[in-house]
N, C-alpha and C positions, 0 to 999 in steps of 0.2 A: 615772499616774506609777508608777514602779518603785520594789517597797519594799527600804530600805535593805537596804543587801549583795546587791540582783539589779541583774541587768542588763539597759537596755534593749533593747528589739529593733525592729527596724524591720519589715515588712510577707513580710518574707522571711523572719524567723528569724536574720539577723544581728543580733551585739550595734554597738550602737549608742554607748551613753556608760555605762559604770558610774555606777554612782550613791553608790557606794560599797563597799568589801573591806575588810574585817575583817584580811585580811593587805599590804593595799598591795603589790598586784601590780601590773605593768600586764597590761593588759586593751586588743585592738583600738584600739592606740594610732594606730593610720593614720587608722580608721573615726573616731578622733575629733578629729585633723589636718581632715580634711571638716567634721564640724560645725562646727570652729573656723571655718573657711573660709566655711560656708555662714553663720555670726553676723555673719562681718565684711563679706559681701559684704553682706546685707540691711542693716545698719549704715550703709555709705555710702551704699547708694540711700536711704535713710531720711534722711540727712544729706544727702545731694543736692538730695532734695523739697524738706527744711527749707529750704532757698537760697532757693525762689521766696516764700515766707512770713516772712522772717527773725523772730525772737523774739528776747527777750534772752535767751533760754536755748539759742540755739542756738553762741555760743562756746562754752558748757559742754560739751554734748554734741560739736563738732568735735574739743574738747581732750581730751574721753573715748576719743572714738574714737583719735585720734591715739595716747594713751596706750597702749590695750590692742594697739593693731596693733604699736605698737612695742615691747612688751612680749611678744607672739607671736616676732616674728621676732628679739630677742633670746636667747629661750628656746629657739628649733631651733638658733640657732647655736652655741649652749654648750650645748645640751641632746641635741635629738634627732641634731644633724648629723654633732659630735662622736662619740657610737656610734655612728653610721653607717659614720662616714671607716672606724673602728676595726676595726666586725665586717664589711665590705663593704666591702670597700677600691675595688674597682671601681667605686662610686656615687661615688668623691671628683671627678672631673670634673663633675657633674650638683649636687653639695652646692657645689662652688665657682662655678658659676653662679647657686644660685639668693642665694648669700651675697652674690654681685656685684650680685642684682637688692635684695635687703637694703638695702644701700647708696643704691641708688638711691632706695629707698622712703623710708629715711630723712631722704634730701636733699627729698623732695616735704614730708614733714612739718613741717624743719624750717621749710621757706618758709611753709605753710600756719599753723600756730604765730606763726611773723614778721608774718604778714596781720592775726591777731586779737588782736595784743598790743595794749596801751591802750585808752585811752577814746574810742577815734575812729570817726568811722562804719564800717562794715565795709564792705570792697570788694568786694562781691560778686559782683562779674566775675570778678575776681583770683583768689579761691576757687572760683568756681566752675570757672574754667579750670583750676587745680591739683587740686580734686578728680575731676574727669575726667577726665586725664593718669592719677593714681593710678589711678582703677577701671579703665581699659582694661589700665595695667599689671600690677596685682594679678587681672585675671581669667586674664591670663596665664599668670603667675607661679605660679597656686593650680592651673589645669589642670598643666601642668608638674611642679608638685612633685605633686600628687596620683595623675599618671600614674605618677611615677619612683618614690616613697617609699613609695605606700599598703602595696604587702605586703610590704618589706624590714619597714615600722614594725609594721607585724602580727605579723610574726615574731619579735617583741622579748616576746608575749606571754608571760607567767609571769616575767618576771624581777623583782625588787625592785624598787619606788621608783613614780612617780604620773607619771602624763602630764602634769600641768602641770609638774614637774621637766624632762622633753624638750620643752615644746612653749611654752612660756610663762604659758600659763593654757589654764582650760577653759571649752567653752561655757556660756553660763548657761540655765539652765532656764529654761523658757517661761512 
């Protein structure tokens, strides 16, 4: 693990996820769009599995997940996308698609949410078919914005304020 105020790197020498700035810079804010991306993606396959086992703890964790994805893609929309439209005005076509896929994703949640509310058996069809709608769409979604935004968000490097400020939240350490 990287000690406070360094930053990770990955097997190349690129940074990875600060860990922490002493001056609240951003830092490789694209490179950590991916981790966000690669958390959520292991997240639903993880949530996936959980289908074939169900527990009582697996509403908890589908409402988790539901939370922080929708907590993500709120936070590019007000956060990173916003500077985007501003300082690359040319990306506004590419930030208004992926806003429309936003939408959509949130329409999958709020049905998924709708599924697990109450005390009723859980329909694990139902869910399962809506969470695999979602992953094919968010694998889309994440290639797309990660082709279009990585080095526009990279090049936001040194300016004031924290990548969960642009992006929603950050990944969580291993």
């Amino acid at each position: 693990m990287a000690a406070e105020g360094m930053e990770a790197r990955d097997s190349m020498g690129r940074t990875l996820h600060p860990t922490g700035s002493p001056t609240d810079r951003l830092a490789a804010v694209g490179n950590q769009m991916i981790e966000i991306h690669l958390w959520l993606r292991a997240e639903l396959a993880r949530l996936r599995a959980d289908l074939d086992t169900p527990s009582r703890d697996l509403r908890a964790h589908c409402l988790t997940f539901c939370a922080a994805l929708g907590r993500h893609h709120t936070g590019e929309d007000a956060g990173a996308f916003r500077l985007l439209a501003d300082e690359v005005p040319e990306l506004r076509p590419v930030l208004a698609n992926l806003v429309a896929d936003h939408d959509v994703v949130a329409g999958i949640l709020g049905r998924v949410e709708e599924l697990l509310a109450g005390d009723r058996p859980l329909p694990t069809a139902q869910v399962r078919a809506e969470l695999d709608g979602l992953a094919a769409l968010l694998e889309s979604h994440f290639r797309y914005e990660e082709k279009r935004l990585v080095s526009a968000l990279n090049a936001l490097t040194g300016r004031p304020g924290t990548a969960e400020q642009l992006l929603g939240l950050t990944a969580p350490a291993d």
